[in-house]
C-alpha positions in Angstrom: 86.0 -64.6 75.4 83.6 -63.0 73.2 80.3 -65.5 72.1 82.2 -65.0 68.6 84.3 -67.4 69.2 82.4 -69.8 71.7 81.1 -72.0 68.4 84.6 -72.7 67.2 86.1 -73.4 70.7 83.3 -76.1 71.1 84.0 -77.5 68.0 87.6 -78.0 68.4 87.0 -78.9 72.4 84.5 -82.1 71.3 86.9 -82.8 68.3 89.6 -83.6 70.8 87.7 -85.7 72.8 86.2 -87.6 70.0 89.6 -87.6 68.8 91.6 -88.4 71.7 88.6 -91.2 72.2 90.1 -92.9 68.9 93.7 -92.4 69.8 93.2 -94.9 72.7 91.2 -97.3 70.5 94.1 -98.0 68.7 93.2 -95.7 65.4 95.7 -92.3 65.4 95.5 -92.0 61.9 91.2 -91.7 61.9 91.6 -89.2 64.9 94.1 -87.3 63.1 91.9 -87.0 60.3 89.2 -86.0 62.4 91.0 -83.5 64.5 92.6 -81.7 61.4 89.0 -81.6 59.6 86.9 -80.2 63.2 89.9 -77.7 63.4 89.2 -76.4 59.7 85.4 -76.2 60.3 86.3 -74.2 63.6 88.6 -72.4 61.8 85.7 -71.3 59.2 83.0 -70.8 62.0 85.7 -67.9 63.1 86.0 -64.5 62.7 89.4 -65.4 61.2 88.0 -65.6 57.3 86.4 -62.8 57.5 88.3 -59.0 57.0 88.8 -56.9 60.4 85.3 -55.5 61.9 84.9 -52.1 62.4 81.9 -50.9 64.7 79.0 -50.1 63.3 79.1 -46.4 63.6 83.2 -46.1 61.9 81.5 -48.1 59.1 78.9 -45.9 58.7 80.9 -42.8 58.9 83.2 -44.4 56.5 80.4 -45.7 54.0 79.2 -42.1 53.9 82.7 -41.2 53.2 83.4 -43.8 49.9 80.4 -45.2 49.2 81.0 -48.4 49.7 78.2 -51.3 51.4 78.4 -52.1 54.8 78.1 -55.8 55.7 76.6 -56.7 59.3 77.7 -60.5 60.1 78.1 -62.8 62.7 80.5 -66.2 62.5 78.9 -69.4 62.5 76.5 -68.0 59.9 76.2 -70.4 57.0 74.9 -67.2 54.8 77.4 -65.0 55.9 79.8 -67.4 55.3 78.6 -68.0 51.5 78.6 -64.5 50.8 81.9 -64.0 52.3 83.7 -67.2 49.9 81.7 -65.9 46.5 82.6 -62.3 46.8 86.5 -63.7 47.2 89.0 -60.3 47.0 86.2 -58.5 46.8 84.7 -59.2 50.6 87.4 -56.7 51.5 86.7 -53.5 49.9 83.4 -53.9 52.0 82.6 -52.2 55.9 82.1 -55.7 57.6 80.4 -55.9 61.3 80.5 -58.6 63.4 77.1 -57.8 65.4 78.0 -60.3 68.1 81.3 -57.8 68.8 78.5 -54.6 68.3 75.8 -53.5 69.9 75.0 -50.9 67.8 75.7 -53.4 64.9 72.8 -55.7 66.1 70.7 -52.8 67.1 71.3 -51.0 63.5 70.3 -55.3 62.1 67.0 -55.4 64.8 65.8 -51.6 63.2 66.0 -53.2 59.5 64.8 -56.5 60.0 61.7 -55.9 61.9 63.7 -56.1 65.1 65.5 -59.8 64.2 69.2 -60.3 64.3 69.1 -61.7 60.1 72.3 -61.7 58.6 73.8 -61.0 56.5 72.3 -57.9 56.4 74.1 -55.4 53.6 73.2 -51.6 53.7 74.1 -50.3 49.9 73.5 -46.1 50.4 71.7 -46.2 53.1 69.0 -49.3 52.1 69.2 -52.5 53.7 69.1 -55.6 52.0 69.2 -59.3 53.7 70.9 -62.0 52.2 71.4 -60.8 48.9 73.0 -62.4 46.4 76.7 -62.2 46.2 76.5 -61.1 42.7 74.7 -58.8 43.8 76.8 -57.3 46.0 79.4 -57.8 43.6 77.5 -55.5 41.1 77.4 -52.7 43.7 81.2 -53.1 44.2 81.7 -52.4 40.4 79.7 -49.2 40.1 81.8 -47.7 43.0 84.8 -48.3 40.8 
């Protein structure tokens, strides 16, 4: 198991406990409840919402080839995760990579942010830009069309 998915397995594995805690108390309704609403936060700490990662250097290559930005990301982030809900459809007609998955994804993050892991981190022609704004990105999706 990758650390991409170590956040989400801890949150489901202390759900059920917690759960499984009210369950013998006599409450199955509050620990269903509880169960059902850890396993949809897990589900959105995942890489499961986010499109298939590529490695870094395929989403270069591939950037060069159409254009289009190249989104470095890694779950559990609460910015990735915002610019991955407001860009909706769009999110997919971007390179995403999961540095955690990467290597050269987290190196190719460290060389443009002073040597920190910030994400999101979205390279638009070869300039990096951290945390922009979705509508941002959303703007440099519509010039490539």
């Amino acid at each position: 198991m990758t650390r991409t998915w170590i956040p989400p397995t801890l949150i489901v594995l202390c759900g059920s406990v917690a759960a499984a805690g009210m369950l013998f108390s006599g409450r199955p309704v509050s620990a269903a409840a509880l169960l059902l609403g850890l396993v949809l936060l897990a589900g959105v700490n995942s890489p499961l919402i986010f499109p298939k990662s590529i490695g870094a250097l395929e989403a270069q290559r591939r950037s060069a080839a159409d254009g289009r930005p190249v989104v470095y990301w890694r779950s559990g982030c609460t910015y990735c995760l915002r610019l991955r809900f407001r860009l909706g459809r769009s999110a997919r007609q971007l390179h995403w990579v999961d540095i955690w998955r990467d290597p050269a994804g987290a190196a190719a993050v460290r060389a443009a942010n002073e040597g920190n892991e910030t994400v999101p981190t979205v390279v638009v022609a070869g300039e990096p830009h951290v945390n922009p704004d979705p509508q941002w990105v959303r703007e440099q999706l519509s010039r490539l069309a």
